[in-house]
N, C-alpha and C positions, 0 to 999 in steps of 0.2 A: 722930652718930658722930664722934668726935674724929678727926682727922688722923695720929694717932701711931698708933689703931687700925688704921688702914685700910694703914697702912706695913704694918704688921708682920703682917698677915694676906697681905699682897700679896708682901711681903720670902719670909714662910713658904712659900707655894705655890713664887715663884720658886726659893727654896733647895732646898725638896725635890725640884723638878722638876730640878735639876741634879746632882743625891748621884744619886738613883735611874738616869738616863741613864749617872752616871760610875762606879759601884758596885754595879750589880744585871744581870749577864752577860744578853745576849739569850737564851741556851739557857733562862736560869730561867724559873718555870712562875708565879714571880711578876712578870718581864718587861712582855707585854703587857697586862693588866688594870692593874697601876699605871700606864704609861704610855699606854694607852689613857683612862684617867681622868683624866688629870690635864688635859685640852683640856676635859673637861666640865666642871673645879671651877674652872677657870679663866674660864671664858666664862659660868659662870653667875653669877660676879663682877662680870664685866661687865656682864650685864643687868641685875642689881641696883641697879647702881650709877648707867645709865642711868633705870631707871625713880623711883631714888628724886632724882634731878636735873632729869629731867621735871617732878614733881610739885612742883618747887621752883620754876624759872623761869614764868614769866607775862609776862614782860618785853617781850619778842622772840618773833613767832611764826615765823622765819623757822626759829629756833633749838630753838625747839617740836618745828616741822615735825621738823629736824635729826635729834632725839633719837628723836621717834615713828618714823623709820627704821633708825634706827641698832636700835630696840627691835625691830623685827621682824626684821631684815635678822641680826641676832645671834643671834636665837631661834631662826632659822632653821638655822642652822650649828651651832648649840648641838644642836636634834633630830638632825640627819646626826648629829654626834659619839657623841649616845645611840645610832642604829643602827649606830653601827659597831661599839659599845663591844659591845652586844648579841650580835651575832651574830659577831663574832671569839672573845668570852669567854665568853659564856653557852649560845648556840646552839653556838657551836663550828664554825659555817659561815664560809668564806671567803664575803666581802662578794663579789658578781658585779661587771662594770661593763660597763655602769653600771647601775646601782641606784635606789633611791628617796634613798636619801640624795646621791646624784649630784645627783640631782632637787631637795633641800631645799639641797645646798650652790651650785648654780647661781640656785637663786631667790633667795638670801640678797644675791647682788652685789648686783639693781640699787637694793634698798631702800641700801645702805651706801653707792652711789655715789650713791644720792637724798642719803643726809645729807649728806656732802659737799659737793655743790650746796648745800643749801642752806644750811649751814655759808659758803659764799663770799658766797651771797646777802646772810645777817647782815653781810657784812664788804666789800661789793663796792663802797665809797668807799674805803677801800685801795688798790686795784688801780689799777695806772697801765700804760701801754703798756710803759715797759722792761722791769718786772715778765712783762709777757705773754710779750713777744718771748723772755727768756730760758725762760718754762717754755715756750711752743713748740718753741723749739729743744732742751732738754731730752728732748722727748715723742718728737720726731724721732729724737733719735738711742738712744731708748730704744725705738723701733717696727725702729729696720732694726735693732738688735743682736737683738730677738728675734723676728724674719724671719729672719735668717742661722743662729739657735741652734734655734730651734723651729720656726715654721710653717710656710717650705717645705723642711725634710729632712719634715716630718710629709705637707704636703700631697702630695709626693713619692713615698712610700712605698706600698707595693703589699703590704703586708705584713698589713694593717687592715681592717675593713670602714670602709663610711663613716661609722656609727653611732659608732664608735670615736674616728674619725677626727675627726670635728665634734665630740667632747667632749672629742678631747686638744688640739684649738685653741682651745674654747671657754675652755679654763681660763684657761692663759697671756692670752687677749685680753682677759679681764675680769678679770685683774690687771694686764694693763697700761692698763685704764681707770682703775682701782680708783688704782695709782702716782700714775698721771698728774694727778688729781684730789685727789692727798694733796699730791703736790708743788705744786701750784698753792695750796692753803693756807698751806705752809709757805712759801712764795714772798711772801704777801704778808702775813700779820698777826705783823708784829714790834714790835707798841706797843699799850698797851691791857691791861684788867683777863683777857683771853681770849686773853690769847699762851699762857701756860702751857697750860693745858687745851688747846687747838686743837693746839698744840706736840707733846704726850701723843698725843692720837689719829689725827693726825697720822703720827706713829712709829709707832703699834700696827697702822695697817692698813696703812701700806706695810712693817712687818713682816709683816705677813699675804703678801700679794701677792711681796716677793723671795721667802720663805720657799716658797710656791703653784708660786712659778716655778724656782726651785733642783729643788723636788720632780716638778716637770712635765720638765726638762732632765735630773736624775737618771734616775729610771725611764724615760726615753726614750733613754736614751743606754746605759741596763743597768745603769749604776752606784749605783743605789742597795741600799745594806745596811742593817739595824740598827745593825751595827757600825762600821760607820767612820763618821769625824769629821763629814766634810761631811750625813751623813745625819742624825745628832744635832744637828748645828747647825740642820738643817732643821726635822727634831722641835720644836726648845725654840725654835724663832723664833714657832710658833701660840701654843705658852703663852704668852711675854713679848709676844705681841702682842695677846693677851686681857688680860692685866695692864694694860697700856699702858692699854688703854683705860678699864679700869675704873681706872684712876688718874685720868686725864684725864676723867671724869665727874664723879668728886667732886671734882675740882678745880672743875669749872664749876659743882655745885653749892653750895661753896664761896664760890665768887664773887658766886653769884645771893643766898646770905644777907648776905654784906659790903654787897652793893648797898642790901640793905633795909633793914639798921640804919644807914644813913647818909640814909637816906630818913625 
């Protein structure tokens, strides 16, 4: 698949996903069903794009590993997206919570923070102590701002059962694992055929994860709507954050063919 391809299919999804958010009123009855779709055609881009990347490296198993995570870890988030899609537009039932797709977007984390790891693994002669010290400090002060924003007005709260309770910390904590562990990539691979691509997904899941947490502080604070800005921005940060990565896939598939014809 050409490069130019994969723009313009990726450009496409992007584009539509932002006309439809800025041009098709929440009251319409075409509203949720396109924007509920549009997280499933996007993240099924991704999977693709991972598994056909898999199938291409041999190189590095550390990066294997990586991807064979990242494949299930996706897949997993990609099903929750099918059940939501289902039973908002087709059933016509409000999703419960939590749910079973609660269930499929919670087990999605650890496979994604497994890639991650082992994304550092492939790269962890990079990594030098200043490098550490700053994303430490980073994680730090990225744990007490969302201690003061989220966890304890949540754990706090007398409002919840516990049930509720534990899965409205659950989320925020495992995007801020998710952060934490994208940052520490981005932190250290700035040279090499695998800056690009690591760079890419990189971006896509700590898109995921502010976007997780804007949405976790939203709806916990009451302020989230269809309609205003910050709620859209939130919306279109999971698309572009599915893009992302299926960019940054074929990028590294990309790379893994340059390696061979040099080889």
């Amino acid at each position: 698949m050409r490069r130019q391809d994969v723009n313009a299919v990726l450009a496409a999804v992007a584009g539509t996903s932002i006309l439809c958010y800025a041009l098709i009123r929440p009251a319409s009855p075409y509203y949720a069903p396109i924007t509920d779709a549009l997280p499933i055609i996007a993240s099924l881009l991704a999977i693709i794009m991972c598994i056909r990347s898999y199938k291409d490296i041999a190189f590095s198993k550390n990066i294997r590993h990586s991807l064979g995570c990242f494949i299930i870890g996706l897949s997993l988030w990609c099903a929750a997206e099918t059940i939501w899609f289902i039973f908002e537009n087709i059933l016509k039932i409000m999703l419960p919570f939590p749910s079973f797709a609660d269930a499929l977007w919670l087990s999605g984390y650890p496979f994604l923070m497994a890639g991650t790891i082992f994304g550092l693994l492939a790269f962890r002669g990079l990594i030098n102590l200043n490098t550490a010290y700053i994303t430490g400090t980073i994680a730090i002060g990225l744990f007490a701002i969302f201690s003061w924003l989220l966890f304890i007005p949540i754990i706090k709260s007398s409002s919840i059962g516990i049930i509720e309770k534990s899965l409205d910390i659950a989320y925020p904590a495992l995007d801020f694992i998710l952060l934490f562990t994208t940052v520490a990539i981005l932190s250290t691979i700035f040279k090499g055929l695998y800056t690009k691509p690591w760079f890419l997904l990189s971006a896509g899941l700590a898109m995921f994860a502010l976007s997780d947490i804007s949405f976790s502080y939203l709806t916990w604070t009451g302020h989230y709507r269809v309609y205003r800005v910050s709620s859209i921005l939130t919306d279109l940060g999971w698309i572009i954050g599915y893009l992302l990565l299926a960019k940054g896939f074929y990028e590294m598939q990309a790379v893994a063919s340059e390696k061979r014809k040099r080889h």
